[in-house]
C-alpha positions as CSV (number, residue, x, y, z in Angstrom):
1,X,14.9,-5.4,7.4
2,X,11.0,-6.1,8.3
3,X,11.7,-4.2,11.6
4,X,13.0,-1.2,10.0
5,X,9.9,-1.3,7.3
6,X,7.4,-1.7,9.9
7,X,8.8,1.7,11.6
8,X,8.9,3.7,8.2
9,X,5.0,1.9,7.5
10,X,4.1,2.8,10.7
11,X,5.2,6.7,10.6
12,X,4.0,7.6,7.1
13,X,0.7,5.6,8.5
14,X,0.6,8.0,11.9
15,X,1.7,11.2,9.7
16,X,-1.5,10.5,7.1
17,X,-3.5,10.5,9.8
18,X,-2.4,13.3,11.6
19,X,-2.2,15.2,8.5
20,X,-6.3,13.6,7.9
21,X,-7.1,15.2,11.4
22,X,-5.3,19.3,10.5
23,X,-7.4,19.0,7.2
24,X,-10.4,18.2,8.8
25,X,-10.4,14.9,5.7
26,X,-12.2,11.6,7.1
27,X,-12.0,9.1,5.1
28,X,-15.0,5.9,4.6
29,X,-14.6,2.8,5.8
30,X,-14.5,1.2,2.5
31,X,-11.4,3.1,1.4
32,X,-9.5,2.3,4.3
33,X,-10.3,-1.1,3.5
34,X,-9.1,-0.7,0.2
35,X,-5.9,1.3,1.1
36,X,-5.3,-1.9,3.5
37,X,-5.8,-4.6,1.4
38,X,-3.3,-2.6,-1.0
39,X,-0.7,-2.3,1.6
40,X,-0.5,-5.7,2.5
41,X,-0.4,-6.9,-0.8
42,X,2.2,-4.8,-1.8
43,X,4.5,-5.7,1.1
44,X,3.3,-9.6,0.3
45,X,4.9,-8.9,-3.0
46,X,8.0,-7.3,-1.9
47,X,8.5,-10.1,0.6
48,X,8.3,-12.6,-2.0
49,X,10.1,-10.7,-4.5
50,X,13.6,-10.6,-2.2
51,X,12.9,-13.6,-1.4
52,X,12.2,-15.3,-4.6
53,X,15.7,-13.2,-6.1
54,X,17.6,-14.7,-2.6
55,X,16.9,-18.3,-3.9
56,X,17.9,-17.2,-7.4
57,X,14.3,-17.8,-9.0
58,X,14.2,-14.2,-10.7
59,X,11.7,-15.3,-13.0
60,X,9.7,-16.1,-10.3
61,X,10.6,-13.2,-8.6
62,X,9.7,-10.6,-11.5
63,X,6.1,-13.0,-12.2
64,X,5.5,-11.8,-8.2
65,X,5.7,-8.3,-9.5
66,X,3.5,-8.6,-12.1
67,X,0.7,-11.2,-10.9
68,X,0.9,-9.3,-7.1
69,X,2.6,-6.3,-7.3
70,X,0.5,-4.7,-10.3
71,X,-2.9,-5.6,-8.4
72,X,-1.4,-3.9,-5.1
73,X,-0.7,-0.8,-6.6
74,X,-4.0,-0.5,-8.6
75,X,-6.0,-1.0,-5.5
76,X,-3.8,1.5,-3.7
77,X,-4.4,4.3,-6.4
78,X,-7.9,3.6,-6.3
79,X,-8.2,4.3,-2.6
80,X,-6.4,7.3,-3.6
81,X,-8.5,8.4,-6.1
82,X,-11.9,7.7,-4.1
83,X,-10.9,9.7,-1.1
84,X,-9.5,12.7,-3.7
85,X,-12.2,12.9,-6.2
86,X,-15.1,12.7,-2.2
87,X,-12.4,15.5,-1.3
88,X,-12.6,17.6,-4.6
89,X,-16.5,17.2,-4.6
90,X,-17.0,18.7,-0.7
């Protein structure tokens, strides 16, 4: 399953960046780091969620979602937002 996630990561990854480059969009550094820390987290949370739901803790699991998952995606729509609104502004 983490081999096939990887691959999809890794295209949508290659096809923002390629799609960056025909734009003529660069992005700072600080909203890559953003977007990263984001990703990782969220995959952190997924892991964790299957996992926790495998072993039958789905309180645990949903907690994961909320105390991990919610952060993830808040950093990851701020990354977003920062490199639309620099965008927008240009």
């Amino acid at each position: 399953m983490w081999f096939i996630i990887g691959i999809i990561i890794g295209a949508i990854v290659l096809s923002l960046i390629q799609w960056m480059r025909n734009k003529n969009i660069s992005g700072t550094w600080y909203e890559w780091l953003i977007g990263f820390a984001g990703l990782v987290l969220l995959l952190f949370t997924v892991q964790n969620f299957f996992g926790s739901l495998a072993e039958v803790e789905s309180k645990a699991a949903y907690m994961f979602l909320l105390v991990t998952g919610l952060p993830a995606v808040v950093l990851l729509a701020l990354s977003w937002q920062l490199a639309a609104r620099r965008v927008k502004k240009a």
